[in-house]
KEBA-926937 format. One line per 10 residues: number of its first residue (from 1); for each residue x, z, y of N, C-alpha, C. Coordinates in pm, 1 decimal, decimal comma. Layout:
BEGIN
NUM	X:Z:Y:X:Z:Y:X:Z:Y; ...
***
This chain:
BEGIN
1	83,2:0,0:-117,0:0,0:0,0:0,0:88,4:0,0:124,4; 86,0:-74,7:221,7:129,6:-101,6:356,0:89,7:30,2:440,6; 281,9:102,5:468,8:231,4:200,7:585,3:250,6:338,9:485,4; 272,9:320,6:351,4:278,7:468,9:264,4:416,8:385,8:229,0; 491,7:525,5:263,4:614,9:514,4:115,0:652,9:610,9:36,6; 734,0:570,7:-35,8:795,8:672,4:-190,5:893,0:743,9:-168,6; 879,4:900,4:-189,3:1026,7:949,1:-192,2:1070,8:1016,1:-286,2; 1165,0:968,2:-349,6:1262,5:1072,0:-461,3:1214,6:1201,0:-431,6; 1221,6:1250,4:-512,6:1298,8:1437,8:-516,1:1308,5:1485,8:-623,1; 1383,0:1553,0:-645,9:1466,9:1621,2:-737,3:1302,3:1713,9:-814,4
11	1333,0:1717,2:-993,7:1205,8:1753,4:-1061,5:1220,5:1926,9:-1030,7; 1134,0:2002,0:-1089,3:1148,7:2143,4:-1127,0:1256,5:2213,8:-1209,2; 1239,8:2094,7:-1330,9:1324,4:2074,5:-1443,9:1479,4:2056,6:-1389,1; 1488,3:1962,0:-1302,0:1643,8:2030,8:-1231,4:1626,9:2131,2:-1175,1; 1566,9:2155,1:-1102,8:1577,0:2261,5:-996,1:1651,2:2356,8:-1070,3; 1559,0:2399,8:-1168,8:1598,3:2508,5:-1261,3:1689,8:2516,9:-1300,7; 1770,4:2381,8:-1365,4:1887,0:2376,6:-1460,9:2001,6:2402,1:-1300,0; 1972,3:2337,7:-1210,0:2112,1:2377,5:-1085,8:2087,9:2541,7:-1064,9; 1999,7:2582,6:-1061,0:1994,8:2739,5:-1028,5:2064,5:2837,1:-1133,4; 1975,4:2748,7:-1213,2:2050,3:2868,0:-1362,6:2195,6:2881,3:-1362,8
21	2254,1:2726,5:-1320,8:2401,1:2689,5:-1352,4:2495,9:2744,9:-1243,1; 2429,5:2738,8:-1131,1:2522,9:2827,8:-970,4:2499,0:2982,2:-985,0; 2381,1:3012,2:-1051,0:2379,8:3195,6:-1067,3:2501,8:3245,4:-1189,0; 2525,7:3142,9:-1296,8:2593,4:3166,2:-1362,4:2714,0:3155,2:-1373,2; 2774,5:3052,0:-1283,7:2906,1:3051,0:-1248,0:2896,4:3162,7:-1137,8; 2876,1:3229,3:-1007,8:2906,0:3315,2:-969,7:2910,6:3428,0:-1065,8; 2833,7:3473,6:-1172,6:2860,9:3556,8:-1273,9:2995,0:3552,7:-1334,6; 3044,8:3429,3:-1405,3:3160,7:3415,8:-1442,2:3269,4:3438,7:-1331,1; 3268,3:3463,5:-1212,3:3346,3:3473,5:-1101,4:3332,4:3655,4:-1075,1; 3246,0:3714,8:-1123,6:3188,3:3841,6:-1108,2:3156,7:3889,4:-975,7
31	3057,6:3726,3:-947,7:3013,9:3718,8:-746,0:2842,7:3685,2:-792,8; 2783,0:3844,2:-782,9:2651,4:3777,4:-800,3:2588,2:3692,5:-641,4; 2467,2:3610,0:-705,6:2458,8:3515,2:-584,8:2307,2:3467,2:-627,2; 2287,9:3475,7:-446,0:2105,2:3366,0:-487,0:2190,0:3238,8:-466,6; 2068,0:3152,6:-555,1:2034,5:3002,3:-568,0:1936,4:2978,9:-550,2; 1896,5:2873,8:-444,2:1776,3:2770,9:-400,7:1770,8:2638,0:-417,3; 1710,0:2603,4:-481,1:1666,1:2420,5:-483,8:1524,5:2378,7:-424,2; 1572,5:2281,4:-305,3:1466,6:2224,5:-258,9:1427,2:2112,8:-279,5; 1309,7:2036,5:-259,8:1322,2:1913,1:-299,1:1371,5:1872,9:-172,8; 1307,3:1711,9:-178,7:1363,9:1604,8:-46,9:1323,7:1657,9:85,3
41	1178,9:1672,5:111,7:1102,0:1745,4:211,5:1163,1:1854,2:223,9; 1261,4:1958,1:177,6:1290,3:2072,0:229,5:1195,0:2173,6:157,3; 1078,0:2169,1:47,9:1006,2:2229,6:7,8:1082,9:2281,4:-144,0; 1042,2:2436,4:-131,6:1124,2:2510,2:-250,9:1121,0:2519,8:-427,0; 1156,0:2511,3:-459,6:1136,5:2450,6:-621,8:1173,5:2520,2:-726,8; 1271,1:2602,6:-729,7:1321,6:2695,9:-764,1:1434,0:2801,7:-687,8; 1425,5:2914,1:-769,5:1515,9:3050,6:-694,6:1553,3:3114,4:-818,7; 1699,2:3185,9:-812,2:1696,9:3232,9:-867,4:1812,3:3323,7:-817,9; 1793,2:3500,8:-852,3:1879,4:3563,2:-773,3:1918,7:3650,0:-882,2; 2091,8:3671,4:-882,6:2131,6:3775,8:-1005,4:2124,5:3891,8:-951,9
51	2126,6:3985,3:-1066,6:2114,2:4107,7:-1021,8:2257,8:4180,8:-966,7; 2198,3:4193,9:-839,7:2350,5:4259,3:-751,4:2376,1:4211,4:-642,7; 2294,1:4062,1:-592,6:2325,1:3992,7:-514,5:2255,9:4051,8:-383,5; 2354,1:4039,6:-236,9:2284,8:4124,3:-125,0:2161,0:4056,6:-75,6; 2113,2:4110,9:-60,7:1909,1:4100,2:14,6:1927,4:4041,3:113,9; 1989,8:3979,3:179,6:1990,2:3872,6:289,2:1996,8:3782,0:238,6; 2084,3:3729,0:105,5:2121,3:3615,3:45,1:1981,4:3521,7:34,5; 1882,6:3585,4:-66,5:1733,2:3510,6:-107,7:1726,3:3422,0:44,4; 1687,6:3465,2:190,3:1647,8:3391,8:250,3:1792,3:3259,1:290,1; 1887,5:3322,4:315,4:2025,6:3269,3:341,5:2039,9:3124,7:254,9
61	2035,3:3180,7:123,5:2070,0:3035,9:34,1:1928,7:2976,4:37,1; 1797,4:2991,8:77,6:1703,1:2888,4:111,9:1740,4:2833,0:207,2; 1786,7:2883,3:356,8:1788,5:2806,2:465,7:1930,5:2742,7:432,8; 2008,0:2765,1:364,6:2107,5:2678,0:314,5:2061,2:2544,6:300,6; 2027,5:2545,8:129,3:1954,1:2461,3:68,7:1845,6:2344,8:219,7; 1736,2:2408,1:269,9:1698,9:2347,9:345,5:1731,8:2238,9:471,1; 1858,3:2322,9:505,1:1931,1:2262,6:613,0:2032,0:2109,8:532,0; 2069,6:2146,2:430,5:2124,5:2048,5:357,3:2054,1:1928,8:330,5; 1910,9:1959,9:288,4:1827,3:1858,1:254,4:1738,3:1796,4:386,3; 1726,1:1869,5:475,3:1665,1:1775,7:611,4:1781,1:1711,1:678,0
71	1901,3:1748,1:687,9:1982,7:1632,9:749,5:2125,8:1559,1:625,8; 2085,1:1580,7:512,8:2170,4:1569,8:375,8:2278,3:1521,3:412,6; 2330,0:1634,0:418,7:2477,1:1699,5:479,2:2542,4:1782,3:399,3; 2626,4:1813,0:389,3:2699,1:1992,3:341,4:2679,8:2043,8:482,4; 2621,0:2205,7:484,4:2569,8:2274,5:618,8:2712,8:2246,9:698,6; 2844,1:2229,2:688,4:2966,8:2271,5:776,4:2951,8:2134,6:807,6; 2910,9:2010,9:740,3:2907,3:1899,9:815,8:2778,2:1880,4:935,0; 2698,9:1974,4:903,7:2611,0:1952,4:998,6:2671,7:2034,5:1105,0; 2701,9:2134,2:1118,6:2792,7:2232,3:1237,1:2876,3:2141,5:1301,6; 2949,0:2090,6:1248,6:3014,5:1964,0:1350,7:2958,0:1888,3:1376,2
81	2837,5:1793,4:1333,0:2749,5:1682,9:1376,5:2723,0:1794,9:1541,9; 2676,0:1935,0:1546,1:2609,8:1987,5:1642,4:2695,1:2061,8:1746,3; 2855,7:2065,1:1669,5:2905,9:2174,3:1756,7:2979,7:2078,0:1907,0; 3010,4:1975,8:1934,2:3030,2:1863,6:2072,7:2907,9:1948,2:2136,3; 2791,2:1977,7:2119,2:2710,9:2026,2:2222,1:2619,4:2153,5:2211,7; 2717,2:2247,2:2304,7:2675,3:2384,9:2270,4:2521,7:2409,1:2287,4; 2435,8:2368,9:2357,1:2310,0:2385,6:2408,2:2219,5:2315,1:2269,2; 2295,6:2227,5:2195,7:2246,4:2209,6:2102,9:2197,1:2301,4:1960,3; 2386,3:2299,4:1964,1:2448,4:2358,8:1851,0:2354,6:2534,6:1830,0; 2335,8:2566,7:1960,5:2301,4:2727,3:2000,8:2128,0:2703,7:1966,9
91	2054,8:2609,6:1997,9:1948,9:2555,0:1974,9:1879,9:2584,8:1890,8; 1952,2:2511,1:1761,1:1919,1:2449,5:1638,6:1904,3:2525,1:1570,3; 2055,3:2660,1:1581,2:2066,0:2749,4:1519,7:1987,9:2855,2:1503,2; 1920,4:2856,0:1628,3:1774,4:2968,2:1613,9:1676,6:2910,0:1547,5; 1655,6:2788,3:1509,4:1516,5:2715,7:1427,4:1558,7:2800,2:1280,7; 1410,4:2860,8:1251,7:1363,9:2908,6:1134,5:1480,8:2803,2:1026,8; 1487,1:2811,5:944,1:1530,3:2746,6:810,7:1656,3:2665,7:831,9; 1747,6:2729,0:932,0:1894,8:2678,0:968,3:1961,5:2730,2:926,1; 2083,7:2712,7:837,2:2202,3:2795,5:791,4:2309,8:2662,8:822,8; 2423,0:2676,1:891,1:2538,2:2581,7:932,8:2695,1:2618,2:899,4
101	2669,2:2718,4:812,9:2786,4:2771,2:682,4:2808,7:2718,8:561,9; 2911,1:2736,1:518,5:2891,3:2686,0:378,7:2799,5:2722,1:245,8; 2754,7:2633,1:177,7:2695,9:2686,9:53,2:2552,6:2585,7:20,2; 2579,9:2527,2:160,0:2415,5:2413,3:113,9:2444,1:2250,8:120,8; 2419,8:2200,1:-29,4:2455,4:2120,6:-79,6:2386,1:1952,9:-95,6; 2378,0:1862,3:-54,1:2247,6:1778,4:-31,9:2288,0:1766,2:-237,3; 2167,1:1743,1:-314,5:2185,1:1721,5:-438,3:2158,9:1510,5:-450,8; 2225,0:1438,0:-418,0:2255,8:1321,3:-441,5:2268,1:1255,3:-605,8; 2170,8:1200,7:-643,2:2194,5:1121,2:-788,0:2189,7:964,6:-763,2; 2286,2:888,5:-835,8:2281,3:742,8:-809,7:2242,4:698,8:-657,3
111	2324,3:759,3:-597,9:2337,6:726,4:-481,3:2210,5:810,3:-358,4; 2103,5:872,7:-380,4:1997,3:901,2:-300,4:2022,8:1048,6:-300,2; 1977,3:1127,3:-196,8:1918,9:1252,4:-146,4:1789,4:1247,1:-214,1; 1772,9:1337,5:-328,1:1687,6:1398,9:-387,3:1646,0:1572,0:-335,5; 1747,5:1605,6:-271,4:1699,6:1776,7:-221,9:1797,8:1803,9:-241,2; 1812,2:1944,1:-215,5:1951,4:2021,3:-188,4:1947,4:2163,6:-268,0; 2062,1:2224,1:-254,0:2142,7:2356,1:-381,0:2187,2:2428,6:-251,8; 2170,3:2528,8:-219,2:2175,7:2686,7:-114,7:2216,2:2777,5:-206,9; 2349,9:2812,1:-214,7:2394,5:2936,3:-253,1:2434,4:3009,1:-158,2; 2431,0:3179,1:-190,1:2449,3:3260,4:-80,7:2470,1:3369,1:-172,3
121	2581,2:3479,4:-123,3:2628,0:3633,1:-210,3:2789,1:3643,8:-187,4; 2882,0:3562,9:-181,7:2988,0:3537,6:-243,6:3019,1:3509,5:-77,6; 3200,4:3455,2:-97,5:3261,2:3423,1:15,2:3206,5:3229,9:45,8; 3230,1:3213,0:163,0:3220,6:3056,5:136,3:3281,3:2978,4:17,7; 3387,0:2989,9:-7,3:3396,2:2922,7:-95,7:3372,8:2926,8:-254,2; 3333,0:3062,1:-275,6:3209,7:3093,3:-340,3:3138,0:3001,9:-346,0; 3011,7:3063,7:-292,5:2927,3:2990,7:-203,2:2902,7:2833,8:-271,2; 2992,0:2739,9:-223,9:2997,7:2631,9:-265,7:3053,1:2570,2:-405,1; 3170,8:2682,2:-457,5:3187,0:2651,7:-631,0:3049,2:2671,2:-668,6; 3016,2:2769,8:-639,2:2843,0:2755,8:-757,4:2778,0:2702,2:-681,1
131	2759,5:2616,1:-566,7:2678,3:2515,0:-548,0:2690,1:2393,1:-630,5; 2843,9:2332,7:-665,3:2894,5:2261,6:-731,8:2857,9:2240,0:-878,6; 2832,8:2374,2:-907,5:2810,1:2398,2:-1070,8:2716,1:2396,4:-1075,4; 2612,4:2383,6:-1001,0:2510,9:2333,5:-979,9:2438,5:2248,8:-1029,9; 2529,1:2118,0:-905,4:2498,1:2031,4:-927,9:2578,7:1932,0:-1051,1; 2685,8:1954,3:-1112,2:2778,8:1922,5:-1192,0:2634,7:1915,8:-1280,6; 2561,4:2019,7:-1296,9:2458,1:2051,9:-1432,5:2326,0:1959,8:-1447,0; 2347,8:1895,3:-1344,0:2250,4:1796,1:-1318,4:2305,2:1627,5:-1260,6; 2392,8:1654,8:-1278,6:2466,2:1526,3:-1257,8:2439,3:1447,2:-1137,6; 2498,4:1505,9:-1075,9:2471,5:1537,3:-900,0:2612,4:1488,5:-848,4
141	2603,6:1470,0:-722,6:2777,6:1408,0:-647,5:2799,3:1596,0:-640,7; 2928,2:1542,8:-666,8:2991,3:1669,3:-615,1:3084,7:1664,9:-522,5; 3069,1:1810,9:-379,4:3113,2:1803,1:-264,9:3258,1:1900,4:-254,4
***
């Protein structure tokens, strides 16, 4: 139909398998950590948080995840897309569902933005190994 189009996004069935796989590599690291998968829209699909991980994280690795998948970016690439303009950069950063740290991952298969992987608990680079393992588990680009 003329005027509707189609968009990918990533199933449940991943969602799950990247969450399971980033909670569990921070385990093997002995860094508990939330995991969020969103789809394309930025809408949430799965969560999953180990036990131990700090209570800021749950919302943290959503607005991860989110921020990754509305401008499908890694969040530190979006911080530089914004940081040339502080009025921006300062902006953006107050919008609900912004995180511009590391840990949010656009989840890319055969080339498309399907939704994004938000980890949060751990140091940045934390953070982003179990975003990775993530997506490794779903056969995802890895960043």
């Amino acid at each position: 139909m003329e005027g509707v189009i189609s968009i990918q996004t990533v199933s449940h069935e991943l969602a799950l398998t990247a969450v399971a796989a980033a909670v569990a590599r921070g385990a093997d690291m002995d860094c508990p950590v939330a995991a969020a998968v969103v789809g394309a829209g930025g809408d949430l699909l799965a969560f999953l948080r180990a036990n131990g991980s700090p209570a800021p994280s749950n919302k943290i690795a959503q607005d991860k995840a989110c921020t990754a998948a509305s401008f499908r970016v890694p969040t530190p690439d979006f911080y530089v897309m914004v940081s040339g303009n502080p009025a921006l950069r300062d902006g953006i950063g107050r919008q609900p569902g912004i995180a511009m740290f590391a840990g949010g991952l656009p989840i890319e298969i055969n080339g498309e933005c399907v939704g994004a992987i938000g980890v949060s608990g751990g140091s940045e680079e934390q953070d982003v190994e179990c975003a990775n393992a993530g997506l490794a588990a779903v056969d995802a680009r890895q960043f």
